[in-house]
C-alpha positions as CSV (number, residue, x, y, z in Angstrom):
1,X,-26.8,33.1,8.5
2,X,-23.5,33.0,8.6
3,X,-21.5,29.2,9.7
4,X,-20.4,29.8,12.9
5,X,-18.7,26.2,14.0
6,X,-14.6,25.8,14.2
7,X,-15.3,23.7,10.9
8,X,-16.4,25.9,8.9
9,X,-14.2,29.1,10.4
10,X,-10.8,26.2,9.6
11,X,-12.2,26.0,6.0
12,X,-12.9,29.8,4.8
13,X,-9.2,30.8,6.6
14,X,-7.8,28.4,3.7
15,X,-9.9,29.8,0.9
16,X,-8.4,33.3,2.3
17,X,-5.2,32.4,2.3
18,X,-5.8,30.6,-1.3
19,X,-5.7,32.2,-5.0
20,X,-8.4,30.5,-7.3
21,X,-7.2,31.9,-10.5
22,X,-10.3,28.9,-11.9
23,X,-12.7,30.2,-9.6
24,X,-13.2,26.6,-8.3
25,X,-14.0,27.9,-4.7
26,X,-16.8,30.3,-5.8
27,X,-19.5,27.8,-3.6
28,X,-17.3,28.1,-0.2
29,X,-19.7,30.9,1.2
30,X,-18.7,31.6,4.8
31,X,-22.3,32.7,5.0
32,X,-23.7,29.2,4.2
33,X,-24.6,27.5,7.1
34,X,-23.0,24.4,6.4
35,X,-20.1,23.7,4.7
36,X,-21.0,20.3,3.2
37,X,-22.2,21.9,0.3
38,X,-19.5,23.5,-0.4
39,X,-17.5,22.4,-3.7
40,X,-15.1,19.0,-2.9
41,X,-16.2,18.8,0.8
42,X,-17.8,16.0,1.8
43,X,-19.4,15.2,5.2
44,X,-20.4,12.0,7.0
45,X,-24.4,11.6,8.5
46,X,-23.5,13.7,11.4
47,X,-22.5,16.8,9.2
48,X,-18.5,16.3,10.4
49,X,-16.1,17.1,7.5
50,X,-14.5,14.0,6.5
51,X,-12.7,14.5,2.7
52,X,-11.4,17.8,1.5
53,X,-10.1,16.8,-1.9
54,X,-9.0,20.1,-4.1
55,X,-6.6,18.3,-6.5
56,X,-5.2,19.9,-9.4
57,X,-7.0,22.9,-9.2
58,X,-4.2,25.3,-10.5
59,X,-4.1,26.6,-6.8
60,X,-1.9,28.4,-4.8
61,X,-0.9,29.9,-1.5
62,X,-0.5,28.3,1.8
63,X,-1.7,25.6,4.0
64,X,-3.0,27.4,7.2
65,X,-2.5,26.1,10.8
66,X,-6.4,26.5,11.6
67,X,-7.0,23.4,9.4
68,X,-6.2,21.3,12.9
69,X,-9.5,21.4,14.1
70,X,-11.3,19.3,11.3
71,X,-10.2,16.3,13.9
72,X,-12.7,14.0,11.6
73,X,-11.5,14.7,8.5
74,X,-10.4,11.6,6.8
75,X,-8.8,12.8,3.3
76,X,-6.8,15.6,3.0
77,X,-6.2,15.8,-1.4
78,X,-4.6,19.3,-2.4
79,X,-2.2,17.2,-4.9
80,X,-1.0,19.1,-8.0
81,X,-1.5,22.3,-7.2
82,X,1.1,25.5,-6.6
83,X,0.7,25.7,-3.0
84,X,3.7,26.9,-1.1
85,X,4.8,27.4,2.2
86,X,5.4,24.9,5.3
87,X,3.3,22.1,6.2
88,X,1.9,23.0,9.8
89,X,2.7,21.4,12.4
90,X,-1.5,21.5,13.7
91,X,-2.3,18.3,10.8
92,X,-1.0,16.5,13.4
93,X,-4.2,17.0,14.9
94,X,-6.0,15.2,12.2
95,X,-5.6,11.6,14.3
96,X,-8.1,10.0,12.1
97,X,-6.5,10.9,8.9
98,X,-6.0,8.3,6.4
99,X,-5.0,10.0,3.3
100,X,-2.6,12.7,2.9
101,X,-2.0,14.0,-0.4
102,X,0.4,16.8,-0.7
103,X,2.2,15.7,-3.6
104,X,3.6,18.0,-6.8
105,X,3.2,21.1,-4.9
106,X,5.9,24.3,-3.7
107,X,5.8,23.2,-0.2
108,X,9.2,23.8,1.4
109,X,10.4,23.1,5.3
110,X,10.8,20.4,7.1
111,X,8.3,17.5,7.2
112,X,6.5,18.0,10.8
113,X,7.3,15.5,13.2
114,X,3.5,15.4,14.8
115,X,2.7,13.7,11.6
116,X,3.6,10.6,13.5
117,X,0.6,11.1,15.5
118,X,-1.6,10.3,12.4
119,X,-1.5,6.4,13.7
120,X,-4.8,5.5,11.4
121,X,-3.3,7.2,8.2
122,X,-2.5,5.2,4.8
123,X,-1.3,6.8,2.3
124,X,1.4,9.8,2.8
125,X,2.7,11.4,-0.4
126,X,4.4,14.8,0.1
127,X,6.8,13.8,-3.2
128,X,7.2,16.5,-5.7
129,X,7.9,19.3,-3.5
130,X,11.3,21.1,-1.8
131,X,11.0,19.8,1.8
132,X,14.0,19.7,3.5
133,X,15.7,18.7,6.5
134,X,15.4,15.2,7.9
135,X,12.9,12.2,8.1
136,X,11.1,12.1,11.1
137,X,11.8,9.0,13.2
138,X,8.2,9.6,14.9
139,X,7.1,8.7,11.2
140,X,8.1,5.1,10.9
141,X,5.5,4.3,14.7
142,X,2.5,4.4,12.0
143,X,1.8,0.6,11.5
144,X,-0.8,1.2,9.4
145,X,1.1,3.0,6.7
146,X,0.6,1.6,3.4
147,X,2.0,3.7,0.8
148,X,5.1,6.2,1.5
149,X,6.6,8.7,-1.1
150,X,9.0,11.1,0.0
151,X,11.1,10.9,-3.5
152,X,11.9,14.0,-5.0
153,X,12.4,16.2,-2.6
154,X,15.7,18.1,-0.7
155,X,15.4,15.7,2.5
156,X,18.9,14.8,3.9
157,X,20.5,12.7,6.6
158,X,19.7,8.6,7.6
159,X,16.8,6.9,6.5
160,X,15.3,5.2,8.7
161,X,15.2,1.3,8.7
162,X,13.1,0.0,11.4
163,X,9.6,0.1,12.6
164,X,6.8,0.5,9.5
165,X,9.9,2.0,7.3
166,X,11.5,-1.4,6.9
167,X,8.4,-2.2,4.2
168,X,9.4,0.8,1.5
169,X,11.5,0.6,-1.4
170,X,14.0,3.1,-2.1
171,X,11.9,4.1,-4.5
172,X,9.4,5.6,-1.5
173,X,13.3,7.9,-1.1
174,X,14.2,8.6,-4.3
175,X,16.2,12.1,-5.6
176,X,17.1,13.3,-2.1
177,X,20.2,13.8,-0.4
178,X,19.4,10.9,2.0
179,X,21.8,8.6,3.6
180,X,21.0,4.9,2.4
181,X,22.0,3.1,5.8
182,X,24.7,-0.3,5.5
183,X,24.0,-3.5,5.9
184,X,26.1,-4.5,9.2
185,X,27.5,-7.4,9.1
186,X,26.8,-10.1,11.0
187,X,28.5,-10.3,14.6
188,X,31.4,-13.0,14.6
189,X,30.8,-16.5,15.8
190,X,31.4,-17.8,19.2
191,X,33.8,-20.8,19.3
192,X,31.8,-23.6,20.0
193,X,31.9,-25.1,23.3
194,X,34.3,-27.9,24.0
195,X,32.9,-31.4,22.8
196,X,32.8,-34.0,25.6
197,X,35.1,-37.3,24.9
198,X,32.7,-40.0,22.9
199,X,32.1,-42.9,24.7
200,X,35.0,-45.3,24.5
201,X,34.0,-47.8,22.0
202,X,33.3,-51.4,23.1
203,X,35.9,-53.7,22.0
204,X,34.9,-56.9,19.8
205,X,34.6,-60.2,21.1
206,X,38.1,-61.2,20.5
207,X,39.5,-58.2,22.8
208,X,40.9,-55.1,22.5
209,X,42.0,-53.2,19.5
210,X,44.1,-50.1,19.1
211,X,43.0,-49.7,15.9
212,X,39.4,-49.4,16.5
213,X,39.9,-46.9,18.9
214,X,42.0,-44.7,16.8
215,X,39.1,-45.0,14.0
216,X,36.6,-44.1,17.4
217,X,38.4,-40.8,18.0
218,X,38.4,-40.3,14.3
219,X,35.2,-40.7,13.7
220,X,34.0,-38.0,16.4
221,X,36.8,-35.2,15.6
222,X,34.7,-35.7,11.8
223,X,31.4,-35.2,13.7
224,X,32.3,-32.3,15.2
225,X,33.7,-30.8,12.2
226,X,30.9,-31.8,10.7
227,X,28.3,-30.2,12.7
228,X,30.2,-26.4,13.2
229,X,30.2,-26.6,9.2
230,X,26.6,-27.0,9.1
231,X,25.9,-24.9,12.2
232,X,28.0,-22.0,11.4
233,X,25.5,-21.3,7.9
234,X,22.9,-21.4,10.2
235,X,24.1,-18.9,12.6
236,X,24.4,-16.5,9.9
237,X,21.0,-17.3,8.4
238,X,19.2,-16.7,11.9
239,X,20.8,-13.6,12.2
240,X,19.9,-12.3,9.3
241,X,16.1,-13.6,9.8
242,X,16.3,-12.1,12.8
243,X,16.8,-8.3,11.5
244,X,15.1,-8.1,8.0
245,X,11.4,-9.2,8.1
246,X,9.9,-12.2,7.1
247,X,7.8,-11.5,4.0
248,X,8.9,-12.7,0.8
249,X,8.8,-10.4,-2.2
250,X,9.8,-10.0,-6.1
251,X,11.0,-7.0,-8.2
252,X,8.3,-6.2,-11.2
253,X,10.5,-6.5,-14.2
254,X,10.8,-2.3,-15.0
255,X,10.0,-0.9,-17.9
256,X,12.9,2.4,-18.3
257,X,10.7,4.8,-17.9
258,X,8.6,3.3,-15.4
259,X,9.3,2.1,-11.7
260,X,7.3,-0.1,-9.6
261,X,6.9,-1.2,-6.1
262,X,7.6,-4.8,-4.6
263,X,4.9,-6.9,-3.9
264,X,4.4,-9.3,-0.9
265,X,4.9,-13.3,-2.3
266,X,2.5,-15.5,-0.5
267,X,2.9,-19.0,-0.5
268,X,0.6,-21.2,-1.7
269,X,0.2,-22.9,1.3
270,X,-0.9,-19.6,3.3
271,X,-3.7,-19.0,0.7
272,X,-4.9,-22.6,0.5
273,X,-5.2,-22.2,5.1
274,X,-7.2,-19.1,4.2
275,X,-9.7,-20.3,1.7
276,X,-10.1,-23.6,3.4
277,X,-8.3,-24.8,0.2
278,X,-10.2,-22.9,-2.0
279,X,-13.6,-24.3,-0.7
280,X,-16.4,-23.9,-3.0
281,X,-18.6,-22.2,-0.3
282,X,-15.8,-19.3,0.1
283,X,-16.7,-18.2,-3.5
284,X,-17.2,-14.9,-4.4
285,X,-17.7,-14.7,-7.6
286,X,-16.3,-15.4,-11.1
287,X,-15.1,-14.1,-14.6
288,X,-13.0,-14.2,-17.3
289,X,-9.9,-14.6,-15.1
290,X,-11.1,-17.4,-12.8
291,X,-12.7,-17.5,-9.6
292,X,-12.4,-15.2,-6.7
293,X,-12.7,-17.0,-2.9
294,X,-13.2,-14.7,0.2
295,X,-9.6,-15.5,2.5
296,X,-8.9,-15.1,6.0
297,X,-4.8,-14.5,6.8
298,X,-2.9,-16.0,9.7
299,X,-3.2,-12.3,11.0
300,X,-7.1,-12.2,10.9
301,X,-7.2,-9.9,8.0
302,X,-10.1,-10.5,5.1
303,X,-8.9,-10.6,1.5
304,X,-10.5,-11.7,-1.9
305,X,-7.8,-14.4,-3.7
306,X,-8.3,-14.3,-7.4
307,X,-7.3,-17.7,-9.0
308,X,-6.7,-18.3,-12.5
309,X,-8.1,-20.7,-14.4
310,X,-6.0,-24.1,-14.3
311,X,-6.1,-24.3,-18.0
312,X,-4.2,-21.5,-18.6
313,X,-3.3,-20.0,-21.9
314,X,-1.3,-17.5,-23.3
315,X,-3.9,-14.3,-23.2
316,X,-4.6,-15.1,-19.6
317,X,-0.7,-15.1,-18.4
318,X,-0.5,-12.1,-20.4
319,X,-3.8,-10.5,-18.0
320,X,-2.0,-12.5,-14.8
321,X,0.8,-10.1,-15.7
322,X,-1.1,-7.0,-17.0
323,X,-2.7,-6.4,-14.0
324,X,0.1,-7.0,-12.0
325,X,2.3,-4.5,-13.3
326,X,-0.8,-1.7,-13.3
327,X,-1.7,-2.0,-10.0
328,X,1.7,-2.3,-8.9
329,X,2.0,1.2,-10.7
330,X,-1.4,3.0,-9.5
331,X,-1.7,3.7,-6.6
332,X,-4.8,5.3,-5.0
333,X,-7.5,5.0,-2.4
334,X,-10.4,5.1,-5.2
335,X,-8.1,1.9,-6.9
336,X,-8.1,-1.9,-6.0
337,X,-4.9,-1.9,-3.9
338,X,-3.0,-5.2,-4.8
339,X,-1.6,-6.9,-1.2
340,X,0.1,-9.4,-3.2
341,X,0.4,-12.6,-5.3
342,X,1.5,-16.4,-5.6
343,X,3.1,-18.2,-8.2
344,X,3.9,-21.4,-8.7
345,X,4.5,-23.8,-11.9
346,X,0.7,-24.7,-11.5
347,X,-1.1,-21.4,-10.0
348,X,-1.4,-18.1,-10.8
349,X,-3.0,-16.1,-7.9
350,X,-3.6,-12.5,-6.8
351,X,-4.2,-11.2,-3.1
352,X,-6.6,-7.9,-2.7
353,X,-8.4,-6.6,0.4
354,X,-11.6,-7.8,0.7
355,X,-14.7,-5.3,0.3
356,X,-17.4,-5.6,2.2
357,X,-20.3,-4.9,0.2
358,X,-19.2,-6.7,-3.5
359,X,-19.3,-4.7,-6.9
360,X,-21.9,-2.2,-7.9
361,X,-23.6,-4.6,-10.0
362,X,-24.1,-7.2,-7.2
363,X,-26.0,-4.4,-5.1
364,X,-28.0,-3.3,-7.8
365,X,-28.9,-6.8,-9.7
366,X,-28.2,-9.5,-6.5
367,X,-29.9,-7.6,-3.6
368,X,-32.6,-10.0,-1.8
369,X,-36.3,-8.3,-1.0
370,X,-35.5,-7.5,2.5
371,X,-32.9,-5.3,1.6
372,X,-33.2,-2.0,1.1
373,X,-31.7,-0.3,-2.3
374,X,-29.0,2.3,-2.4
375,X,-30.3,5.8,-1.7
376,X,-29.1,8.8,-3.5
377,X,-26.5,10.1,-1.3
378,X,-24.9,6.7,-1.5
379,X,-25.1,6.1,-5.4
380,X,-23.4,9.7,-5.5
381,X,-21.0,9.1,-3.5
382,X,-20.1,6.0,-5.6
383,X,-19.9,7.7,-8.6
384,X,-18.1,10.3,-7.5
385,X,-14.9,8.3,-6.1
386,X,-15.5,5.7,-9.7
387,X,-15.0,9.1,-11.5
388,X,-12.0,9.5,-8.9
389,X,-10.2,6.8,-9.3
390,X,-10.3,6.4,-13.2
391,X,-9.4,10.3,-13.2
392,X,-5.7,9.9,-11.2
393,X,-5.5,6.8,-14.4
394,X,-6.0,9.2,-16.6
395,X,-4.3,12.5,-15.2
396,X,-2.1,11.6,-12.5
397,X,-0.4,8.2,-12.7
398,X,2.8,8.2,-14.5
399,X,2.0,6.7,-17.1
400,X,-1.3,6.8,-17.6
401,X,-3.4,4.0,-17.7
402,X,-6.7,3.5,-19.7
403,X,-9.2,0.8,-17.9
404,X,-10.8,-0.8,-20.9
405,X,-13.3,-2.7,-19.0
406,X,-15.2,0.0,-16.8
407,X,-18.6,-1.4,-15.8
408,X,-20.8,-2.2,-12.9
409,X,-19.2,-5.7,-11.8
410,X,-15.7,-4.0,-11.6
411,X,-16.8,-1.3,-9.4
412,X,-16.1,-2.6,-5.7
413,X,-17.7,-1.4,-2.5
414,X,-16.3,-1.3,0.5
415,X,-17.6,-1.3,4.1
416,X,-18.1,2.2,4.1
417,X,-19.4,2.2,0.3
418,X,-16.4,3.8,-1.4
419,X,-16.0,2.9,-4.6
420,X,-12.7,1.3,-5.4
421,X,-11.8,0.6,-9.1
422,X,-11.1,-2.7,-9.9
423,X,-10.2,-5.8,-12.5
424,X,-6.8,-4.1,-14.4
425,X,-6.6,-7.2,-16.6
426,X,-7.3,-5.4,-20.0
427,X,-5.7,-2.2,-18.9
428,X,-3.4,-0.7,-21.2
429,X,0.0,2.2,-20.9
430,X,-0.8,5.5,-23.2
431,X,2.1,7.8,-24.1
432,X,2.1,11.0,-22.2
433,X,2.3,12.1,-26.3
434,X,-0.8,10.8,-26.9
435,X,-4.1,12.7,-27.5
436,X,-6.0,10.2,-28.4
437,X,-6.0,6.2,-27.6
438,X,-8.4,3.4,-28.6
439,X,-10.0,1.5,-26.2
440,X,-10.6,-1.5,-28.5
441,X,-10.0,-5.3,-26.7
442,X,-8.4,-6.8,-30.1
């Protein structure tokens, strides 16, 4: 019987238009019935398309317009391949999108503007290819955009500055022809409005006195001097609060060869509002590191706060920083996504979105009797984006990065039951020259 939905029509006009020197497509049978068997698509309980991840796959070709109409797919993954060609316009269609992965490709054009219409996306990575043209203003309406890299590309003209844009790092527009925009500077001054006579000063009891009036008139021209010396600063100041946003962040020291994004600084104050000062009921859970309290922000969003043990020592400042720097560096929706971190003399904290359903080993060791264990689909779908996520470590990230502590506990879960690689603390670089590394804690 052959599959005769839009879905399944979309998906064998890109096999067509494909060449699988690796034969990886051999499974997409247009005379299946349904296309959730097929090899790297994967479908929700209704049968909808959600992730088409093809990866690396040595493929080539071109994107075709009729992949539009797969208006639930999620992920769209055909990094690292050789596919040519323009982006269509139509993946504007894909409104809820929240992964676009077209990175290390041939792709050439310009970068369509009815991508802005992907308003639930979060990661957009079209580096690595030969677009051209300019950046789409429509782009920078997407307030949910998390991670942005345009860099190495042939993009020219402004980049833009306001909107969701004003979060990325040159680094996000990096090895184009792109116009870094000036800092204006701030508008001049107003003269301060005339100051009103002081009050003439009461003479002493044994009558008037020119001197004390002179020393009166001196005294307020000193004021007023006083005050547009202070006030002036803080003109400039709220001027400048006014048009750059509020967050507070810090440059990962670089290695050369390596360059990392800027993390949001949180004070210690915010986190100790959304823990209830660390309250012992808002524990989640604890290891090697310290404990880990469930946090509400100011803005109602959930996170996990990991806190490090107040006796620190050398090895853990050394993890505070390790895991820093590789999640700073690895970025991917199958890894823990650090939002940010506080230090102070006396803390050492880390910020991460909360998940929703804990680790893999709390599900399969903590579950009470009334609930019911993961089935199959579920555990295989866990698997799956664990093998994911440590794979783009592996292969992808630049440099690689080898876990060292892969197990249950650091497998998280969110509502959805993705998995999401966690716990980078013991993580170390490898060499792209490397062909073997040793996994050894020493």
């Amino acid at each position: 019987m052959v599959f005769c939905g839009k879905t399944g029509d979309a998906l064998n006009a890109l096999r067509t238009n494909l060449l699988d020197p690796s034969n990886v497509l051999q499974s997409w049978d247009p005379t299946l019935v349904n296309p959730c068997t097929w090899f790297r698509v994967t479908c929700n309980n209704k049968s909808s398309v959600t992730s088409v991840d093809l990866g690396n796959f040595n493929l080539s070709g071109q994107l075709v317009t009729q992949l539009g109409v797969l208006t639930n797919l999620q992920y769209l993954e055909l990094y690292s391949n050789n596919i040519s060609g323009q982006i269509p316009d139509e993946l504007g269609n894909l409104t809820n999108l929240v992964s676009l992965e077209l990175y290390s490709n041939n792709l050439s054009g310009p970068i369509p503007r009815t991508l802005g219409k992907l308003q639930k996306i979060r990661f957009l990575r079209l580096n690595n290819n030969t677009l051209s043209g300019t950046i789409p203003v429509s782009l920078t309406t997407i307030n949910t955009l998390q991670v942005l890299d345009l860099s190495n590309n042939d993009l020219t003209g402004d980049i833009p500055v306001n909107g969701s844009f004003s979060l990325f790092t040159p680094i996000s527009f990096a090895n184009n022809r792109l116009i870094v925009p000036a800092l204006s500077p701030p508008p001049p001054l107003s003269p301060p409005p005339p100051l009103s006579p002081p009050p003439p000063l009461s003479p002493p009891s044994g009558g008037p006195s020119n001197g004390n009036s002179a020393t009166g008139a001196i005294a307020g021209g000193v004021a007023a001097g006083a005050a547009l010396l202070f006030a002036a600063p803080a003109m400039v100041l709220a001027y400048w609060r006014k048009r750059k946003p509020q967050d507070h962040f810090f440059d990962v020291p670089e290695d050369p060869e390596v360059h990392l994004g800027q993390l949001k600084r949180f004070s210690l104050h915010e986190l100790q509002v959304a823990t209830d000062n660390f309250s012992h009921k808002n524990i989640l859970g604890r290891g090697g590191f310290g404990k880990v309290y469930k946090g509400c922000l100011a803005d109602g969003s959930l996170v996990a706060v990991k806190r490090q043990k107040e006796e620190r020592t050398q090895g853990g400042e050394l993890q505070f920083r390790t895991e820093v720097e590789m999640i700073s560096m690895a970025e991917h929706r199958n890894l823990l996504r650090l939002r940010g971190f506080c230090m102070t003399p006396t803390e050492r904290l880390l910020v991460y979105p909360y998940m929703a359903n804990g680790s893999v080993a709390s599900c399969l060791r903590e579950r009470s009797e009334s609930q019911s264990p993961l089935d199959w689909s579920i555990r295989k779908q866990i698997a799956l984006g664990s093998a994911r996520g440590l794979a783009y470590l592996h292969d992808h990230c630049d440099p690689k990065i080898i876990h060292r502590d892969v197990k249950a506990a650091n497998i998280l879960l969110d509502e959805d039951f993705e998995a999401v690689v966690g716990d980078f603390g013991l993580a170390k670089l490898m060499d792209d020259k490397d062909t073997h590394v040793t996994t050894a804690v020493r």
